[in-house]
TORDO-9501 format. One record per residue (C-alpha): residue in one letter; z, y, x. Coordinates in steps of 0.2 Angstrom, whole numbers. Example, Ala and Ser with C-alpha at 12.3 -4.5 7.8 and 13.67 -1.06 7.14 Angstrom:
// TORDO-9501
R  code      z      y      x
R     A     39    -22     62
R     S     36     -5     68
END
This chain:
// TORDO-9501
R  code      z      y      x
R     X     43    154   -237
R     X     29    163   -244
R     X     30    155   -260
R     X     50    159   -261
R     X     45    176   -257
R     X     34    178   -270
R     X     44    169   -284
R     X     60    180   -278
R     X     50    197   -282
R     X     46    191   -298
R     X     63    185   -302
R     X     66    203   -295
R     X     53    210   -307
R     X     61    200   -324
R     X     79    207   -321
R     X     73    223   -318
R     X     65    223   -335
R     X     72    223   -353
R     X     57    218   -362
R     X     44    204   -351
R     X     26    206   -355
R     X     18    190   -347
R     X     -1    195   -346
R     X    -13    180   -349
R     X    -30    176   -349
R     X    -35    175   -364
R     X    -49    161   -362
R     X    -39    150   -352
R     X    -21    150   -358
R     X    -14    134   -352
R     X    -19    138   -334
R     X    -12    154   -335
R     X      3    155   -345
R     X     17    151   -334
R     X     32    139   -342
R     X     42    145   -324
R     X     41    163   -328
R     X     46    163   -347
R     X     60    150   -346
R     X     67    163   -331
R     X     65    175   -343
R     X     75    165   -357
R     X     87    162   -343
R     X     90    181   -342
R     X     92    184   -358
R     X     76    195   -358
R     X     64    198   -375
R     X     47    191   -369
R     X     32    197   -375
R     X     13    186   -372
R     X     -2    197   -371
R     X    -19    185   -371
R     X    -29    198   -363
R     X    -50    196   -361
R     X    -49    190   -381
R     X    -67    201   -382
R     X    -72    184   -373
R     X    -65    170   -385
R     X    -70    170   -405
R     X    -59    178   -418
R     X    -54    162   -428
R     X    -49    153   -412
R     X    -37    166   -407
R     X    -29    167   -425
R     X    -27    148   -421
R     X    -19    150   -406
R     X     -6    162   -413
R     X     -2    152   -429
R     X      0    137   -417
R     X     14    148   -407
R     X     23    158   -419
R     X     41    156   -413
R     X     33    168   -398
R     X     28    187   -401
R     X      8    186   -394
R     X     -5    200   -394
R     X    -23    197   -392
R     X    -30    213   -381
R     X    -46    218   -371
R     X    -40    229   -358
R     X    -55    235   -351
R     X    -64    236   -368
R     X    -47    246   -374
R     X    -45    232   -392
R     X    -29    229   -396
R     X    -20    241   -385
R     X    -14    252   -402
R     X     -6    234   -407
R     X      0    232   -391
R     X     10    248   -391
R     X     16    243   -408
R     X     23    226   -405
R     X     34    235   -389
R     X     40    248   -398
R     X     45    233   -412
R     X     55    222   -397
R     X     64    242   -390
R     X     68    243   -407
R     X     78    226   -408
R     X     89    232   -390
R     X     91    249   -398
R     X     99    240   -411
R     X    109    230   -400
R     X    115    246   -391
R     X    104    250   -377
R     X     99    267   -373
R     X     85    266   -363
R     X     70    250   -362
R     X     62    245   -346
R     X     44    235   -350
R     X     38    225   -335
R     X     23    215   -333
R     X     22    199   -325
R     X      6    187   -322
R     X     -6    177   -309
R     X    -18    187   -301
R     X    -35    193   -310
R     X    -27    191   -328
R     X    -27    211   -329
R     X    -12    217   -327
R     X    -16    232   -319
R     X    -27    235   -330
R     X    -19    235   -346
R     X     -2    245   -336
R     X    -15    260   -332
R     X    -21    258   -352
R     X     -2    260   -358
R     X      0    272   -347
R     X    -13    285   -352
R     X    -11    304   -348
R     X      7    300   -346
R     X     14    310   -332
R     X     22    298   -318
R     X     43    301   -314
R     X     60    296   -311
R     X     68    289   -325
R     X     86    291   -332
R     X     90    273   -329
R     X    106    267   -324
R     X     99    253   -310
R     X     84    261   -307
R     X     78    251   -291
R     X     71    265   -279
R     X     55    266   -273
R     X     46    262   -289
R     X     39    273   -302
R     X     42    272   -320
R     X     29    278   -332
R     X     38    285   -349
R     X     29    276   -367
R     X     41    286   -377
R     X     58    295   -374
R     X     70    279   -374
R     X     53    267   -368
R     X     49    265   -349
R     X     34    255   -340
R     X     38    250   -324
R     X     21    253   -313
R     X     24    236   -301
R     X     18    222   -309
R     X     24    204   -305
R     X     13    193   -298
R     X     17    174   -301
R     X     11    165   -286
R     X      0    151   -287
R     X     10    138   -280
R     X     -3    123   -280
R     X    -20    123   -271
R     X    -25    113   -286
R     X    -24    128   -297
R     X    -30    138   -282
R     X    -46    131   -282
R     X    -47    130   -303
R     X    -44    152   -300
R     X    -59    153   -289
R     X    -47    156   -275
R     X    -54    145   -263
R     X    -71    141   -263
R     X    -79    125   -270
R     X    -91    120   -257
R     X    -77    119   -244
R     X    -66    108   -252
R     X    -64     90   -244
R     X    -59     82   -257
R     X    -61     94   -274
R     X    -61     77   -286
R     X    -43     81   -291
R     X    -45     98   -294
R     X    -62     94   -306
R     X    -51     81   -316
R     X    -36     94   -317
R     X    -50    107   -324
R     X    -58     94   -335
R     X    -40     91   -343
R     X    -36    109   -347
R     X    -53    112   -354
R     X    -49     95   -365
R     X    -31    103   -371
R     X    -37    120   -372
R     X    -55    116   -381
R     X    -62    100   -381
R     X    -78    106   -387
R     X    -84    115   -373
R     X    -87     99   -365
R     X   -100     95   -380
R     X   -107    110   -380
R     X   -112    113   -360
R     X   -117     95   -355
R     X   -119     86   -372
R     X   -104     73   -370
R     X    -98     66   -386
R     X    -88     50   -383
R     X    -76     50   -366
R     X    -62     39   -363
R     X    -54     50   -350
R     X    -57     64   -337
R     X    -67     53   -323
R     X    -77     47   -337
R     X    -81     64   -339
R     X    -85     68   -324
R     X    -95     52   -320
R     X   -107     58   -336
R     X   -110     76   -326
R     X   -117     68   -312
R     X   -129     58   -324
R     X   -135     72   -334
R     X   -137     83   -318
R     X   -144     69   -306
R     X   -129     70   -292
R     X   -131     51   -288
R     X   -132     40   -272
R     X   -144     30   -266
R     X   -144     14   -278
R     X   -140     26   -295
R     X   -120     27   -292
R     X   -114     43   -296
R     X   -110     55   -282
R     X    -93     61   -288
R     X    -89     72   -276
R     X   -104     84   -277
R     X   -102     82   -296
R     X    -84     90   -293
R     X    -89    102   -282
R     X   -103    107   -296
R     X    -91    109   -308
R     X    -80    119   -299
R     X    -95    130   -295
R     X    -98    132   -312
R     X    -81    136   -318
R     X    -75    148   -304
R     X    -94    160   -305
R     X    -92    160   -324
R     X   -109    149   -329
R     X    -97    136   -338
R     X    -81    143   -349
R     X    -73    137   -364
R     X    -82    147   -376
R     X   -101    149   -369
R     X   -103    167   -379
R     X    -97    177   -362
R     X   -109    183   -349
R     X   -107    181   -331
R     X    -88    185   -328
R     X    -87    203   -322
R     X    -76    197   -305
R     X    -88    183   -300
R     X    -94    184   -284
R     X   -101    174   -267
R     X    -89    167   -252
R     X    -96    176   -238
R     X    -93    181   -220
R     X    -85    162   -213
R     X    -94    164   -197
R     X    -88    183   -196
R     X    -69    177   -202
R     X    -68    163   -190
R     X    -73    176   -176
R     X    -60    186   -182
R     X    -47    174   -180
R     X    -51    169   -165
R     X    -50    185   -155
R     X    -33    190   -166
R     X    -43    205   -175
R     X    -32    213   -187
R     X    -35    231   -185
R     X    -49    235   -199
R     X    -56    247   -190
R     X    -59    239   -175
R     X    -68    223   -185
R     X    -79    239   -194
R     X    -84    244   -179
R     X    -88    228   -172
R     X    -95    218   -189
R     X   -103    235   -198
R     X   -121    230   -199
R     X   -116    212   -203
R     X   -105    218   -217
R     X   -115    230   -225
R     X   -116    229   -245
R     X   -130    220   -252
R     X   -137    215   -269
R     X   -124    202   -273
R     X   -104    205   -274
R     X    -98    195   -259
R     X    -80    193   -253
R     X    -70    182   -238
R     X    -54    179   -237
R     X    -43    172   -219
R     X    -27    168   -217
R     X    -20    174   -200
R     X     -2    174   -192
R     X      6    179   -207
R     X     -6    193   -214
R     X    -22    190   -226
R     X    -40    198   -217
R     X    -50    200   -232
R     X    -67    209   -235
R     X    -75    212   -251
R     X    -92    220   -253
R     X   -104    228   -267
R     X    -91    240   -275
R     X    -93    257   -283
R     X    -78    262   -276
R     X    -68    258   -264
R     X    -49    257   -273
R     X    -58    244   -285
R     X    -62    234   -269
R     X    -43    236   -265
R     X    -38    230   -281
R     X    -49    218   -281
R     X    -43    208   -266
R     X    -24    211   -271
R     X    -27    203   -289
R     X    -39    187   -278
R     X    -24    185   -265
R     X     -8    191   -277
R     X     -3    202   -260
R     X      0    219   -255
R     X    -15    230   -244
R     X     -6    240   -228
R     X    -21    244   -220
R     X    -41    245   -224
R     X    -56    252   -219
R     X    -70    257   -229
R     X    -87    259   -226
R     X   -104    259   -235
R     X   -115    271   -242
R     X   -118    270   -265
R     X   -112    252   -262
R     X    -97    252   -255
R     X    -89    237   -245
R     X    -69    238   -237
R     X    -58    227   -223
R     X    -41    225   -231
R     X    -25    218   -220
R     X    -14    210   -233
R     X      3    204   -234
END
């Protein structure tokens, strides 16, 4: 049901719009470009538009690759948060609202979809600048949601779509779901190891030295060699080799390029004992688990964050933020939910208790 839900507001999201900006991660464009979203797009007759945002973090030539390899699709390399590319951006929307004027419409809605953490939000508060925030003129203007004004016929609609993740596979590939608590996290190494072999081959070579492979296992089998994960009697352990991998790829140490730092939303899973507590006395008021939890909770050197699923609502905690809407934010793009209710607390460092849904 959750899942319908989530699909259902983005199929909301893509009628509502006239012109669909699918946000992607730019280093991982397999795993985050979204066949589901853009044929539903096609399917409403909609002009789609791909933005590979975090390109700061893959080479130049690589994305000029990538967009010679795609061109029956309009695509924009953009950094967001390091403000490259947006002036293109801008462009190639104002290109695309020039086509529908032509074809006779009076006003353009642009509306975002994406997975969590691709920057969505991001990227919506660049376009949006100093713009002031209104009502639109809009025929079908759905109330309740603001529409920021690009130009006088150009409107951005401030409610990005978040396309759920609908396989806990990919879950655990987004760092949703930590590594070391997966029971079996084999098949979500070998779907990781696939992507990186379809997406850039090279990476492979370039963190552990593999040249010649057959397939993923035999892949992962020549981890476990090179980082000594093995059983008694030399037999590769390969379920802490997966669980390795997985570590490496959701903190950041291991990505398809190996020229970016560690990523700026990597953090530790924290606060099980607190969250299994939590669930157990039914604990959904963030003040009351504040109150109860502070000194346990309170910010220290590393970002740390937990996550619990309970009766239909999402307790999440995220500590080791300069501010507390960046915490807010934080846990919506991890979850792809909505906060109704959270508590902050902290002194420089700040930590929050969110209640999603």
């Amino acid at each position: 049901m959750k899942q319908k839900k989530a699909w259902r507001i983005v199929r909301e999201a893509i009628k509502e719009g006239d012109i669909i900006v699918e946000v992607v991660d730019a280093r991982d464009p397999i795993g985050t470009r979204n066949p589901k979203v853009e044929k539903l797009v096609q399917e409403e007759g909609k002009k789609l538009l791909i933005v590979m945002n975090k390109a700061d973090l893959v080479p130049k030539k690589w994305a000029e690759e990538y967009k010679q390899k795609n061109q029956n699709l309009p695509i924009v390399f953009i950094s967001a948060r390091e403000r490259k590319g947006t002036g293109i951006l801008r462009k190639e929307i104002k290109k695309i609202a020039k086509e529908l004027f032509n074809e006779g419409k009076e006003k353009v809605k642009v509306v975002l979809v994406g997975y969590p953490n691709v920057g969505k939000s991001t990227i919506i508060n660049v376009l949006k600048g100093k713009h002031a925030v209104g009502t639109a003129p809009i025929p079908g203007y759905t109330k309740g949601k603001q529409l920021i004004k690009l130009s006088k016929r150009i409107w951005l609609l401030d409610s990005p779509g978040v396309v759920p993740i609908d396989e806990f596979e990919e879950l655990v590939i987004r760092g949703g779901f930590p590594a070391d608590k997966i029971e079996d996290p084999v098949k979500p190494a070998l779907r990781l190891i696939r992507r990186i072999l379809e997406t850039r081959k090279e990476a492979i070579t370039e963190k552990y030295g593999i040249e010649k492979f057959e397939d993923e296992e035999q892949i992962l089998e020549a981890i476990g060699k090179r980082k000594g994960l093995l059983r008694k009697g030399g037999e590769v352990d390969l379920e802490e080799t997966a669980r390795y991998l997985l570590r490496e790829w959701q903190t950041g140490k291991f990505t398809l390029f190996g020229k970016e730092e560690k990523r700026e939303e990597s953090f530790i899973w924290d606060f099980e004992e607190i969250l299994d507590e939590i669930e157990r006395e039914f604990l959904i008021d963030p003040r009351r688990i504040l109150w109860k939890y502070e000194e346990q909770l309170w910010p220290r050197k590393e970002r740390r964050v937990g996550i619990r699923e309970i009766e239909g609502v999402i307790v999440g905690i995220a500590t080791r933020f300069k501010k507390c809407p960046s915490a807010i934010r934080f846990l919506e793009e991890l979850t792809g939910k909505k906060v109704i209710a959270s508590e902050c607390f902290g002194g420089k460092w700040k930590g929050v208790i969110a209640i999603l849904e």
